[in-house]
N, C-alpha and C positions, 0 to 999 in steps of 0.2 A: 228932293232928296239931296243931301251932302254928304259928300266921301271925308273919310277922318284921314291926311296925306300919308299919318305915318304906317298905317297899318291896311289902307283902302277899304278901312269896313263903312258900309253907309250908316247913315244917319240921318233924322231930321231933329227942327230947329222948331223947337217953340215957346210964345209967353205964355206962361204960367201965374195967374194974381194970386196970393195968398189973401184968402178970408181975414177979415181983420178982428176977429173972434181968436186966431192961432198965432194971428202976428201978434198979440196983444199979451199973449201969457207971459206970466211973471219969469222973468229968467231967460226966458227962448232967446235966442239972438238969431237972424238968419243973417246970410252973407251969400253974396255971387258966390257960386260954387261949391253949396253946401250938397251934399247928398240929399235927393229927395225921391220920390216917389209920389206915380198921379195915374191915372187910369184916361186913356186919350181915345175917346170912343168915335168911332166911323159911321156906326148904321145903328138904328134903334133894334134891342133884344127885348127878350121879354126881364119884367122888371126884376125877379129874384136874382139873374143874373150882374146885375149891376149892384144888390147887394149881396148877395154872397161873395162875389170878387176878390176885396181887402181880405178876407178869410180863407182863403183859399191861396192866394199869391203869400199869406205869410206862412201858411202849411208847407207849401213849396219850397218855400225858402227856409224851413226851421228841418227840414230834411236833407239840405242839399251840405257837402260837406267840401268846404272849400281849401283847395290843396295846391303847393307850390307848384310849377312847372318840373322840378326838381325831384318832389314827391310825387308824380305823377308820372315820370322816366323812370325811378324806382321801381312804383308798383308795378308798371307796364309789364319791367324787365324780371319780376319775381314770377310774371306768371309764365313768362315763355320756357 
């Protein structure tokens, strides 16, 4: 595990290959440091789990509402 210096949160480090079916599409361009997403699995589940997953992480995420630090001292400060 690696520490990120500025802020001390951990992290780790890993390669990732791109499929050469996705590297391959017309138009895509990837680059070092593109935003990506990948599922890094530790212990065997059972299989619906592994596809249900991508379905589930984008539900999560099409619910979650992402707000300034700014707007978020606001809201804090309207409920007190």
């Amino acid at each position: 595990m690696l520490t990120y210096k500025r802020t001390d949160q951990p992290y780790y480090a890993a390669k990732i290959r791109v499929h050469q079916r996705i590297a391959g599409i017309d138009g895509v361009q990837i680059y070092p440091g593109n935003a990506g997403q990948d599922v890094i699995t530790r212990s065997r589940g059972p299989w619906h789990f592994y596809a249900l997953r991508p379905l589930l992480d984008s539900l999560k995420h099409a619910f979650h509402e992402e707000i300034s630090d700014k707007e978020r001292e606001r809201k804090a400060a309207s409920r007190r």
